[in-house]
BAFI-3210 file (N, C-alpha, C; in Angstrom, 3 decimals, decimal comma, padded with zeros to 6 digits):
// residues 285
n [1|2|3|4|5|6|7|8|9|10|11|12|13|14|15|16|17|18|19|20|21|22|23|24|25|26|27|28|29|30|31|32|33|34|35|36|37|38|39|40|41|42|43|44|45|46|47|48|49|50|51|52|53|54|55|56|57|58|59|60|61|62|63|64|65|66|67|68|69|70|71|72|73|74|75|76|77|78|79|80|81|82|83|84|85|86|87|88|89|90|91|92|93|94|95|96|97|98|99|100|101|102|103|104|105|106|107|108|109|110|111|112|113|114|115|116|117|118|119|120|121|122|123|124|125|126|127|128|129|130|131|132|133|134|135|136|137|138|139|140|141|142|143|144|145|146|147|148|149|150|151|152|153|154|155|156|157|158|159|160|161|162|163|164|165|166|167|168|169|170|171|172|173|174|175|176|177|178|179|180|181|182|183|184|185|186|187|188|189|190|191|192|193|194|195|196|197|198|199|200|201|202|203|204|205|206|207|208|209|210|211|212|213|214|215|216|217|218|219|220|221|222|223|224|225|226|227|228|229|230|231|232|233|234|235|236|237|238|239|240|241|242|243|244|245|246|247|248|249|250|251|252|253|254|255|256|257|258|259|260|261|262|263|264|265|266|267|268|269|270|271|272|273|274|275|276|277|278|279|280|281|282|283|284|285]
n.u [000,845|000,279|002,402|000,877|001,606|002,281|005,551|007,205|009,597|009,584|011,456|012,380|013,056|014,740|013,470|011,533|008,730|008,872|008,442|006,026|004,470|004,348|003,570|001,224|000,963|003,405|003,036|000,477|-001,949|-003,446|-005,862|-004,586|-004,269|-002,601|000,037|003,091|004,865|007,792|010,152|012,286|015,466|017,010|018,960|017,817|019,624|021,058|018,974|018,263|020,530|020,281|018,290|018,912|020,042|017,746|016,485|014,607|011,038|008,903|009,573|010,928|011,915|013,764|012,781|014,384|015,889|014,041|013,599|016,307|014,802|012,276|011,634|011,844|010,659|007,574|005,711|003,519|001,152|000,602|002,021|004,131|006,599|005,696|005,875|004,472|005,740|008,075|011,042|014,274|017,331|019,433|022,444|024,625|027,971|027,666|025,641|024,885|023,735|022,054|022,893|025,422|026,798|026,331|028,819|030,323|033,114|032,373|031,419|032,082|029,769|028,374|026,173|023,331|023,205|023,663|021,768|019,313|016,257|017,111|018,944|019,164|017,504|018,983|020,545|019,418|018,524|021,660|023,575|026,570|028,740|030,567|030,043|030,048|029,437|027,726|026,505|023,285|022,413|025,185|025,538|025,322|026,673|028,911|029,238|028,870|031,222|033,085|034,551|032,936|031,772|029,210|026,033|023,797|020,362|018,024|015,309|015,131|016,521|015,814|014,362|015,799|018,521|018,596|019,075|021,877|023,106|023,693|022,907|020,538|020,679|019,069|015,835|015,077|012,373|010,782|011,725|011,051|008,034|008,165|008,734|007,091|004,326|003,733|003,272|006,878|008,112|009,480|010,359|009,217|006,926|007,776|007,188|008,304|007,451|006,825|004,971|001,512|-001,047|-003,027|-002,287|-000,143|-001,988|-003,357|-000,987|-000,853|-002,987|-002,986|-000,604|-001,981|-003,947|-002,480|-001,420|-003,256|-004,303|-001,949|-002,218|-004,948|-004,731|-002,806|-002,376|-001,628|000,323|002,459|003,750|005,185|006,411|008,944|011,948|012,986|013,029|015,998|017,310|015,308|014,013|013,532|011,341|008,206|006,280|007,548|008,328|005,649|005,477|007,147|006,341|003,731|004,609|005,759|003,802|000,838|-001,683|-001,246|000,318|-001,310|-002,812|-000,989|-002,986|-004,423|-003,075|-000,445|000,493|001,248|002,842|005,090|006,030|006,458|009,050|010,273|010,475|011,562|014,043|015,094|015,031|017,220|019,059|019,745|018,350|018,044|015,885|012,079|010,349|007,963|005,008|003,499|001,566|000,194|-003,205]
n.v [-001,198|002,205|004,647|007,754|010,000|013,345|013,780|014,888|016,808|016,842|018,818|018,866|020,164|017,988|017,691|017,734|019,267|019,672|016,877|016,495|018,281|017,196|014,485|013,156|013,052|012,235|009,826|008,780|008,971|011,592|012,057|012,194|012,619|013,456|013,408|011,954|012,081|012,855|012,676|014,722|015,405|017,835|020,173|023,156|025,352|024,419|023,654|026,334|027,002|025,236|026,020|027,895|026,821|025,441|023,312|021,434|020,845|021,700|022,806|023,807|026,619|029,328|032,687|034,890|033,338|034,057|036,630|036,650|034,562|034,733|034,877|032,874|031,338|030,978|031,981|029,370|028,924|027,969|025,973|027,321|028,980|029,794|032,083|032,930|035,205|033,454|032,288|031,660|031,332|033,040|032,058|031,081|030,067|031,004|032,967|035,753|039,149|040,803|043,441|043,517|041,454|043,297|044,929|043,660|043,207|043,153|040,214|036,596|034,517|031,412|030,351|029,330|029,736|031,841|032,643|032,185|032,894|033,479|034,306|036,420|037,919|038,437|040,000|042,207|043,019|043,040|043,691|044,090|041,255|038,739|036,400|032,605|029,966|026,844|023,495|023,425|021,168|021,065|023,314|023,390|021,924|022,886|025,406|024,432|022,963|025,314|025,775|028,357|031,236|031,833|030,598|030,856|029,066|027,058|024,893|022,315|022,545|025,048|024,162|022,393|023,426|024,178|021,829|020,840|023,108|025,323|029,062|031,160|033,998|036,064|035,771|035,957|035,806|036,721|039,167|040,415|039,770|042,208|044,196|044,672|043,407|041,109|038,035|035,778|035,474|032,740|030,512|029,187|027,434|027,001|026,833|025,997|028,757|027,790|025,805|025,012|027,066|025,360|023,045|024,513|025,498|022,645|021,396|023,163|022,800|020,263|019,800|021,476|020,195|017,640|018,995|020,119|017,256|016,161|017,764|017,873|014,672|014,455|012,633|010,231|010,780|012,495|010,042|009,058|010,291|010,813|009,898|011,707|014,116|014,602|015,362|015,808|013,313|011,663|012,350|012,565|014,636|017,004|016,842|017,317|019,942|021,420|020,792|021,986|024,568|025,581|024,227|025,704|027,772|029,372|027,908|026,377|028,058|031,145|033,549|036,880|037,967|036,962|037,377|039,493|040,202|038,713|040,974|042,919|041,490|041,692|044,136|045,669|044,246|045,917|048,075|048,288|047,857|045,209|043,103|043,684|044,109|044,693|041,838|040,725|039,474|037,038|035,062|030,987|030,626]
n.w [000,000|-000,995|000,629|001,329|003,116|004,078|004,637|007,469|009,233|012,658|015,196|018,218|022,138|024,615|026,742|029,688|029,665|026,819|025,656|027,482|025,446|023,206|022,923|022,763|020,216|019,089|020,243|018,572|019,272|018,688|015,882|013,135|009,395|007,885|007,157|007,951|011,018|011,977|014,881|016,264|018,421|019,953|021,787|023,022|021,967|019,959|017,662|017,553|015,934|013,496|012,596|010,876|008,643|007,422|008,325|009,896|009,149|010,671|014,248|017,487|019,013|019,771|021,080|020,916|018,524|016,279|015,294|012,866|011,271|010,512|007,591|006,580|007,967|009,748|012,833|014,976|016,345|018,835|021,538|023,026|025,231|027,918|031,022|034,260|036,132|036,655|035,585|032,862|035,733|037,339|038,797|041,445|043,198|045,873|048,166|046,881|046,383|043,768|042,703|044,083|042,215|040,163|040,498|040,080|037,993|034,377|034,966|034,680|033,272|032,627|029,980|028,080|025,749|023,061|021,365|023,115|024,495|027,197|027,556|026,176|028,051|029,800|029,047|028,979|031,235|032,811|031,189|030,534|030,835|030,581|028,695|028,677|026,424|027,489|027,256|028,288|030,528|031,674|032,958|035,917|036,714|036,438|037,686|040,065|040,824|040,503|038,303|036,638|037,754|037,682|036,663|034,245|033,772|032,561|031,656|033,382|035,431|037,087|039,071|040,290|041,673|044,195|045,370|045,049|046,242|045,175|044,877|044,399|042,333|040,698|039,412|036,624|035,450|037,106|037,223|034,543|034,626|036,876|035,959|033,156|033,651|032,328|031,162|030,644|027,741|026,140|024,126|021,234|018,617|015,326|011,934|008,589|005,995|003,544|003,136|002,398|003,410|004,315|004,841|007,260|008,981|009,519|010,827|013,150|014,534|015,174|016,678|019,360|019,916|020,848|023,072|024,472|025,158|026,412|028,657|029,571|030,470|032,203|034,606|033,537|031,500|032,867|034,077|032,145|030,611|032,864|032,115|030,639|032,041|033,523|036,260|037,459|037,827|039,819|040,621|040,863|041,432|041,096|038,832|037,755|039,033|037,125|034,744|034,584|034,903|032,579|030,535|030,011|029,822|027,471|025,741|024,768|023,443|022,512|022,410|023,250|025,331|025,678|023,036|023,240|025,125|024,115|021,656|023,142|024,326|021,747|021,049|023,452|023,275|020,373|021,121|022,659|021,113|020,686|018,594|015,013|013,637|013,904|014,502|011,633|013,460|012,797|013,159|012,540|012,912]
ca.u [000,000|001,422|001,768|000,739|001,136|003,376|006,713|007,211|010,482|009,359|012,309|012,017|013,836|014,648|013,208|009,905|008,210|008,624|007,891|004,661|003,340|004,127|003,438|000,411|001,184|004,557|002,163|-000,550|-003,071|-004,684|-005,848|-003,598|-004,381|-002,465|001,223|003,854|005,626|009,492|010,416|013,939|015,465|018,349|018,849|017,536|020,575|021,635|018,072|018,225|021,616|020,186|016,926|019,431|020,266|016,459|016,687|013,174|010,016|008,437|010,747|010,919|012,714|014,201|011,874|015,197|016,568|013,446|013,909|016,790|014,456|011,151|011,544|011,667|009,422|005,907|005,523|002,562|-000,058|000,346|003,419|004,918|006,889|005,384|005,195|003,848|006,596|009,302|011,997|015,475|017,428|021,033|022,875|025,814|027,460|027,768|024,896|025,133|022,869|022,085|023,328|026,548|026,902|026,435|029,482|031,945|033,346|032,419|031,191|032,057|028,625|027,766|025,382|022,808|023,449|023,339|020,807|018,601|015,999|017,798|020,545|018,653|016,627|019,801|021,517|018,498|019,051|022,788|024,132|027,839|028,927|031,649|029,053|030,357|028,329|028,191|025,626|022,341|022,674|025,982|025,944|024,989|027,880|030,208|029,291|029,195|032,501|033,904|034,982|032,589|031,387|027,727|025,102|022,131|020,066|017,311|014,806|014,476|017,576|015,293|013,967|016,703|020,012|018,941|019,261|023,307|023,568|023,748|021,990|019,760|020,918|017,812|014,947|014,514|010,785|010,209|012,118|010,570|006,693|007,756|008,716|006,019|003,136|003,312|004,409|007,769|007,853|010,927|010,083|007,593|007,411|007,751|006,588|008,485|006,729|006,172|003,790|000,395|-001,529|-003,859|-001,250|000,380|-003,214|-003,548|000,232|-000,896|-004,115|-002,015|000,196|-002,397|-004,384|-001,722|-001,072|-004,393|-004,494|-001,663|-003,422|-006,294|-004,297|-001,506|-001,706|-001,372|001,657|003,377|005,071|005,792|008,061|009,641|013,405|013,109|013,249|016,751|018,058|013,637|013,531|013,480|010,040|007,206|005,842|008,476|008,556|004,524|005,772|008,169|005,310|002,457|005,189|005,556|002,650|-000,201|-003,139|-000,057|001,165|-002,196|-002,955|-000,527|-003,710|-003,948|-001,865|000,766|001,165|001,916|004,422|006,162|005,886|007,391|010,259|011,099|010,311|013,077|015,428|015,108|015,751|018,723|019,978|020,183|018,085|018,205|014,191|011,010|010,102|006,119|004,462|001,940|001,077|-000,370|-004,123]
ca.v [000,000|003,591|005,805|008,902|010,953|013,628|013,287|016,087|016,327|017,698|018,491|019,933|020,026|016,848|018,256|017,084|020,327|019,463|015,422|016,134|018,607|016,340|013,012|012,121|013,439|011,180|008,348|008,557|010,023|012,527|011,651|012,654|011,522|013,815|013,722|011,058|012,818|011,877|013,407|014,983|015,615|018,593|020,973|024,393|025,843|023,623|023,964|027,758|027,221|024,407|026,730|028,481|026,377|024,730|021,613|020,957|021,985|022,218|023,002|024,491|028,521|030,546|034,146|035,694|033,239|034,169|037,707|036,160|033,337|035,089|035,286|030,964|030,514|031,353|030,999|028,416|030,385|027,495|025,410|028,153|028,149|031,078|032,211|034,217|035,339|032,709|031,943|031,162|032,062|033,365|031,194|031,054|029,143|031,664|033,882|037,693|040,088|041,030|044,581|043,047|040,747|044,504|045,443|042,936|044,115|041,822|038,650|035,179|033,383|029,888|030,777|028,067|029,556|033,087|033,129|031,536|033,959|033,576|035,126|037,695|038,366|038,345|041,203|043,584|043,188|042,830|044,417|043,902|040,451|037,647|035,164|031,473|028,946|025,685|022,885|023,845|020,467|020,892|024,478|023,682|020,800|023,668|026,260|023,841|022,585|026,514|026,173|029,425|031,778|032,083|030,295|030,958|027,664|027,021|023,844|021,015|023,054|025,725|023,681|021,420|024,184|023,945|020,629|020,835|023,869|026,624|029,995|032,282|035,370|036,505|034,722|036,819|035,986|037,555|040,427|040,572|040,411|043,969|045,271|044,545|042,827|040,312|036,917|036,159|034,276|032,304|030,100|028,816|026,745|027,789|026,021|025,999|029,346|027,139|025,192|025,635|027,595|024,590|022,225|025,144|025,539|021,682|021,139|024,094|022,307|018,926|020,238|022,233|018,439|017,133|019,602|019,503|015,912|016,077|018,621|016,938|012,988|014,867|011,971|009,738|011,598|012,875|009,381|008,610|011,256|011,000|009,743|013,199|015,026|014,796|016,008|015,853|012,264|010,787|012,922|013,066|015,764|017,870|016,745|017,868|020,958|021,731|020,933|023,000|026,217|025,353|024,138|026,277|028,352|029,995|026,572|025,848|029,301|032,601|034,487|038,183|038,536|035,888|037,963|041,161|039,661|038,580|041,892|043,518|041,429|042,214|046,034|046,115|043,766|046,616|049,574|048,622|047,142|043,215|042,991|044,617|045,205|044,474|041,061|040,728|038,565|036,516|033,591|030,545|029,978]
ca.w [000,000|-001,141|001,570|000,364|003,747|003,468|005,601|008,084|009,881|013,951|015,975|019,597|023,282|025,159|027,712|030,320|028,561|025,108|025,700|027,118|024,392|022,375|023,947|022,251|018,903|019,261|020,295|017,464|020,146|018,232|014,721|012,009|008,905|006,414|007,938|008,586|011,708|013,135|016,106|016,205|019,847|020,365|022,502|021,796|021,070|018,159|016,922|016,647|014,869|012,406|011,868|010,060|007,303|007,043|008,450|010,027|008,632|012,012|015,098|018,339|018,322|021,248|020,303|020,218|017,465|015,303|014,034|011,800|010,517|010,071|006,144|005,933|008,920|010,539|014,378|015,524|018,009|020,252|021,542|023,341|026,789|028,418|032,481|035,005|037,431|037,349|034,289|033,629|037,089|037,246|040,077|041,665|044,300|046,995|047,891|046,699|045,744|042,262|042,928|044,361|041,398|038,735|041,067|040,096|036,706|033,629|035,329|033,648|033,636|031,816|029,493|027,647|024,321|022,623|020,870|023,813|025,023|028,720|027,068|025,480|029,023|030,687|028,619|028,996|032,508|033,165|030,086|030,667|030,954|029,380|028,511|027,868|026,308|027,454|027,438|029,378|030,956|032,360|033,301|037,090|037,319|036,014|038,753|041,490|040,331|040,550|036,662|036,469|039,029|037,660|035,375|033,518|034,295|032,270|032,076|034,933|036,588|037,291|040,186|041,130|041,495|045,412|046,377|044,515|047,257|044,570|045,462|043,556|042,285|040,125|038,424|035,264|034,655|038,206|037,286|033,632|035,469|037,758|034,724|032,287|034,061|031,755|031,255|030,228|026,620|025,789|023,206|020,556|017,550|014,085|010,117|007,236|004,783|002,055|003,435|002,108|004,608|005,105|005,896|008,109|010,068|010,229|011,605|014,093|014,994|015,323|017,904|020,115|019,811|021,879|024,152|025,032|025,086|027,658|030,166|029,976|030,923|032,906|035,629|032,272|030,906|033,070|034,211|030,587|030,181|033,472|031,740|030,123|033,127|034,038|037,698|038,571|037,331|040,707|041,848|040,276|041,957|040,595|037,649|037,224|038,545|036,263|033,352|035,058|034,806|031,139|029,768|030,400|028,776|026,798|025,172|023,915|022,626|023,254|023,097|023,378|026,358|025,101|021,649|023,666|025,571|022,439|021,144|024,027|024,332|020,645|021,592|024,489|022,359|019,183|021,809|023,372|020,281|020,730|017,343|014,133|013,426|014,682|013,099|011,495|013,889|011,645|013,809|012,621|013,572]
c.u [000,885|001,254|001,894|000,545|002,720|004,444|007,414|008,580|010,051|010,600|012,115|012,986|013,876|014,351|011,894|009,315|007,881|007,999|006,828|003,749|002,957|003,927|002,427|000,505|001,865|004,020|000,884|-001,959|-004,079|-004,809|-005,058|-003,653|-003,266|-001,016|001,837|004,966|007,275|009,829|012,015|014,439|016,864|017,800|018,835|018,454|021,039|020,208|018,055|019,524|021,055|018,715|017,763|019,618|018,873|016,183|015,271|012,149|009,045|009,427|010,118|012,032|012,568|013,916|013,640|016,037|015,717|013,170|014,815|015,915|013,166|010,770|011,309|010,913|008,600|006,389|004,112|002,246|-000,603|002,063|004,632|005,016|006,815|005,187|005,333|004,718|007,724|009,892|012,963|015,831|019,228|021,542|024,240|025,973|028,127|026,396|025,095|023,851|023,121|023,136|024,860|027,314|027,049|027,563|030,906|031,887|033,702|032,475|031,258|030,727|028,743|026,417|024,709|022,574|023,471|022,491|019,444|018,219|016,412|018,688|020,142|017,878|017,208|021,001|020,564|018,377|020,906|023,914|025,601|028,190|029,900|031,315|030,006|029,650|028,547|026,792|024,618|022,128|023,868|026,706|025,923|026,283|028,993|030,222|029,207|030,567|033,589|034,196|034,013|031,702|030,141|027,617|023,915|021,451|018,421|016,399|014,418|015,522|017,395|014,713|014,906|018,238|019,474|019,142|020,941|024,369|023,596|022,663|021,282|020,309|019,539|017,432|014,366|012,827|009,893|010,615|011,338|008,727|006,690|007,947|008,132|004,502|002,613|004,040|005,759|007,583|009,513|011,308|008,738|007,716|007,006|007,415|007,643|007,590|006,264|005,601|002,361|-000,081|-002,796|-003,222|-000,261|-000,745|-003,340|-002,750|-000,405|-001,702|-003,829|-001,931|-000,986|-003,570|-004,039|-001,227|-001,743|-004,505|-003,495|-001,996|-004,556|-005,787|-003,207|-001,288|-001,266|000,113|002,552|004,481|006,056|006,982|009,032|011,544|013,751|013,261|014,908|016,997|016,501|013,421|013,223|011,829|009,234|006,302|006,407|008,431|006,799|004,516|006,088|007,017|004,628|003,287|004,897|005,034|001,217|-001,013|-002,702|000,455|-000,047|-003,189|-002,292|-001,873|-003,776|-002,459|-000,158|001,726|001,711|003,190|005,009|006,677|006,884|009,001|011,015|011,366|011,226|013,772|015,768|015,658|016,986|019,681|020,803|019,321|017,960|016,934|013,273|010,658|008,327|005,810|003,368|001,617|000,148|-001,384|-004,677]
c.v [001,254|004,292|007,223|010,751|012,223|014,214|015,140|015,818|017,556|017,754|019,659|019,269|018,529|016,699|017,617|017,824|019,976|017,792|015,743|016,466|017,416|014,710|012,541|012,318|012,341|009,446|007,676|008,447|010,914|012,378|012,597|012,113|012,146|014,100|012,332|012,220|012,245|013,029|014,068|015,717|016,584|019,641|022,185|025,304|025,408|023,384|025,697|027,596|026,278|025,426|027,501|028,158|025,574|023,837|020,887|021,721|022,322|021,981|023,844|025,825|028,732|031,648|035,172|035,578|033,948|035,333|037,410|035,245|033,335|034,880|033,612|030,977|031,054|030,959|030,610|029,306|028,676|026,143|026,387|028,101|029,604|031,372|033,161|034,544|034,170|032,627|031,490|031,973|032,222|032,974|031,392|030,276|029,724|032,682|035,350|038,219|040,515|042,465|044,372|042,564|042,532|045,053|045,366|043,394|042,710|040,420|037,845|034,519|032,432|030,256|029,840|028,139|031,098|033,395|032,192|033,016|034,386|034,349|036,223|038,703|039,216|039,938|042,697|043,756|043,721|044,272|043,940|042,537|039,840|036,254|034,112|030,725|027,795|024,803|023,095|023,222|020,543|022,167|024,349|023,250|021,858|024,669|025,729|023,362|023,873|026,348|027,550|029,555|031,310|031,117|030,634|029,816|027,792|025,302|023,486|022,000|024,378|025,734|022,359|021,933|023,794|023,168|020,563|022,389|025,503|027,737|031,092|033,677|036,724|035,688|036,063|036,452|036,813|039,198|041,298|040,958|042,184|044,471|045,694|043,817|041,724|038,958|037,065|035,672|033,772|031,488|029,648|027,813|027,513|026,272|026,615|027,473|028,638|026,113|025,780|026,568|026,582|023,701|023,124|024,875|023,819|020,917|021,775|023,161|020,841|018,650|020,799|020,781|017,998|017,314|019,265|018,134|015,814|016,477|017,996|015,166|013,369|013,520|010,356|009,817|011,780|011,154|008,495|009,134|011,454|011,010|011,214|014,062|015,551|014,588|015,730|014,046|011,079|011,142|013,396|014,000|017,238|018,035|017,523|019,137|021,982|022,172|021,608|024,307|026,214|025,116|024,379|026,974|029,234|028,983|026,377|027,163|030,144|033,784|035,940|038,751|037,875|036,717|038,793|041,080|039,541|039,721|042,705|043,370|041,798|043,917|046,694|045,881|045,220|047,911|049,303|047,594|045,877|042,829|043,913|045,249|044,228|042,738|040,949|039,161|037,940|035,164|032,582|030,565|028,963]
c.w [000,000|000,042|001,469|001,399|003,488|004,618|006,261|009,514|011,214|014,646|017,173|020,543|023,804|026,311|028,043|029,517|027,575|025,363|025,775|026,163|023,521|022,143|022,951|020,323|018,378|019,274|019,725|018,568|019,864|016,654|013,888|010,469|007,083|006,284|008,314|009,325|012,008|013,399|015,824|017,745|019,804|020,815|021,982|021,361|019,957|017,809|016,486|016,175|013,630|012,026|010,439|008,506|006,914|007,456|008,740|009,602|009,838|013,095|016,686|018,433|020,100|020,526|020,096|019,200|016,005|013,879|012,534|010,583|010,111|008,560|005,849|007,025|009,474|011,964|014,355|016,398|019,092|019,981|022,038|024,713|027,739|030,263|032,847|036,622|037,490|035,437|034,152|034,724|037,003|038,928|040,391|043,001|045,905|047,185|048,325|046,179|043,745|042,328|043,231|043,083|040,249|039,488|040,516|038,544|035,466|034,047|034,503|033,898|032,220|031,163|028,275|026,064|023,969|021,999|021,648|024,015|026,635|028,638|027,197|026,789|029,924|030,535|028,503|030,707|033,120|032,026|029,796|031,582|030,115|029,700|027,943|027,911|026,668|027,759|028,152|030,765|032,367|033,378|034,882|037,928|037,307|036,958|040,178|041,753|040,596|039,460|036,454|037,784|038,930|036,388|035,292|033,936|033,898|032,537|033,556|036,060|037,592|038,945|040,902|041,494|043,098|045,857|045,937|045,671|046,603|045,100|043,808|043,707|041,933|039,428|037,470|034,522|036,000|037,991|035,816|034,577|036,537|036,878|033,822|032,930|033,199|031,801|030,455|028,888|026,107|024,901|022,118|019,527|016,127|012,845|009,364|006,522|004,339|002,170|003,061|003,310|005,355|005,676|006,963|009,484|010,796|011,210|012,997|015,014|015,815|016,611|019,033|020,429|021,050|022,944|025,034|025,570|026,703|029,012|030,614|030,556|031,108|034,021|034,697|032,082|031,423|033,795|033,076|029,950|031,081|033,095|031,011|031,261|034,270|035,475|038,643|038,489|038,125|041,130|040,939|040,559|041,293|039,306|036,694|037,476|037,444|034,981|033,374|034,699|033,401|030,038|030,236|029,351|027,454|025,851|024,336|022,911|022,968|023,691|022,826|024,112|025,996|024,008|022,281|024,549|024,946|021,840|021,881|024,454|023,466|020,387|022,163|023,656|021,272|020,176|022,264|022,520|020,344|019,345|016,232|013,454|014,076|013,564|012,942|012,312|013,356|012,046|013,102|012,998|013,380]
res [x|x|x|x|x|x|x|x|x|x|x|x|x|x|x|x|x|x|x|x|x|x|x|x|x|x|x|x|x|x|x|x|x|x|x|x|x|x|x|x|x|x|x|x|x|x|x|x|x|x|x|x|x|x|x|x|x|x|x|x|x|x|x|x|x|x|x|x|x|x|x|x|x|x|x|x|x|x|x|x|x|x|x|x|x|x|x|x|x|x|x|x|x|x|x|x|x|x|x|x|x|x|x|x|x|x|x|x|x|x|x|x|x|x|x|x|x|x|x|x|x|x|x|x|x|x|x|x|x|x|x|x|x|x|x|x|x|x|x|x|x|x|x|x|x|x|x|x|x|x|x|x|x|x|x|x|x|x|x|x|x|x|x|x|x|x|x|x|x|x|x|x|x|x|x|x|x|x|x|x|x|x|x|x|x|x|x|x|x|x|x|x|x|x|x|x|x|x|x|x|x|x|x|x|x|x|x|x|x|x|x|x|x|x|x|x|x|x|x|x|x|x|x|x|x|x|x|x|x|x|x|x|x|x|x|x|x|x|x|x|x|x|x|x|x|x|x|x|x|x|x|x|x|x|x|x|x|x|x|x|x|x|x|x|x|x|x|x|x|x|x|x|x|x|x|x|x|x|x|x|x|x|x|x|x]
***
């Protein structure tokens, strides 16, 4: 029998987050009938570097890789990693004050990529820094270790830097909420352009399927994806944490309030010159 569906390469985080959106999608959960999917698993820094050259036609995007990549890709109006008061958190393994920390002159921090929006969050805050990149994964081992003072610390590490002894410097989605009253937004997923616009809408529809699908059979899900969870992978409690920050009413639609967040971050980014223009937000529906 021909199979006449047509072959769609998905690649997203390896992260609890990304598993569950996509959990039932992954597990032929929500009907599909016009799409052969395969999954693709890297970390979102080497996805916003492979967005570059084309590689997947649907993907997961750090909002500050996307201005570059607007012209080959659409963002999806759902599949986005949006919150209300918490984000990545800048750590270290002594505790100082933030104010202390803008003291010391050009801090070395571990940083989970440059064109991560942690980065991007981190330099509208901080400004002056000598960012090094290194695995998102291993950034916590590397500041508990003393190989760098500070890290960025995105994902599962968000909620597991205290039990390793590390201290909180600032959580940049707390500091983003006094500043804007809005959530923070830090990633999303993006299409291929040259996708029809009905196979764009039905990809969209796909994905927001499964999201759904997981929210709704979270006590389902979430121990399916536990090996995804890293550093949480012992506690399932944690680990539904972790998902509840990440996949919320924001993941399955941005929304009004969702878009304006988006908007805003690319608003600051354009004023204090971390991007070069505003990019057209033309979301999927």
């Amino acid at each position: 029998m021909i199979n006449l569906k047509k072959k769609i390469l998905l690649a997203h985080s390896p992260d609890a987050d990304d598993a569950f959106m996509f959990y039932a999608l992954a597990n032929n959960l929500v009907k599909n009938e016009n799409f052969e999917i395969k999954h693709i698993l890297k970390d979102i820094q080497t996805l916003n570097k492979e967005a570059e050259i084309l590689k997947y036609d649907v993907q997961a995007i750090s909002f500050f890789a996307y201005p570059d990549l607007e012209k080959d890709y659409q963002l999806l109006s759902c599949g986005g990693s949006l919150g209300y008061g918490y984000g990545p958190l800048l750590v270290g393994s002594k505790s100082i004050s933030f104010q202390e920390l803008k003291e010391i002159k050009n801090p070395v921090i571990a940083v989970p990529g440059e064109k991560t929006t942690a980065f991007l969050l981190l330099k509208l805050l901080l400004k002056d820094f000598k960012p090094v990149a290194v695995p998102f994964d291993q950034i916590l081992e590397n500041v508990l270790s003393g190989k760098y003072p500070f890290g960025l610390v995105i994902h599962e590490g968000q909620l597991s830097f205290q039990k390793l002894g590390l201290k909180k410097i600032v959580d940049l989605g707390e500091w983003w909420l006094g500043k804007t009253n809005l959530p923070v937004p830090l990633g999303g997923n993006i299409i291929k352009r040259s996708f029809s616009n009905d196979e764009k809408t039905e990809i969209n529809t796909l994905i927001k399927k499964s999201i759904s699908y997981g929210i709704e059979n979270k006590e389902k899900v979430i121990p399916e994806i536990m090996s995804y969870a890293r550093e949480l992978s012992d506690s399932n409690s944690l680990v539904d944490k972790f998902v509840s920050m990440y996949v919320n009413q924001f993941t399955v639609d941005y929304g009004n309030i969702g878009k304006i967040a988006i908007r805003k971050l690319y608003q600051m980014a354009l004023e204090d010159g971390l991007i070069d223009k505003m990019p057209e937000l033309d979301f999927v529906e």
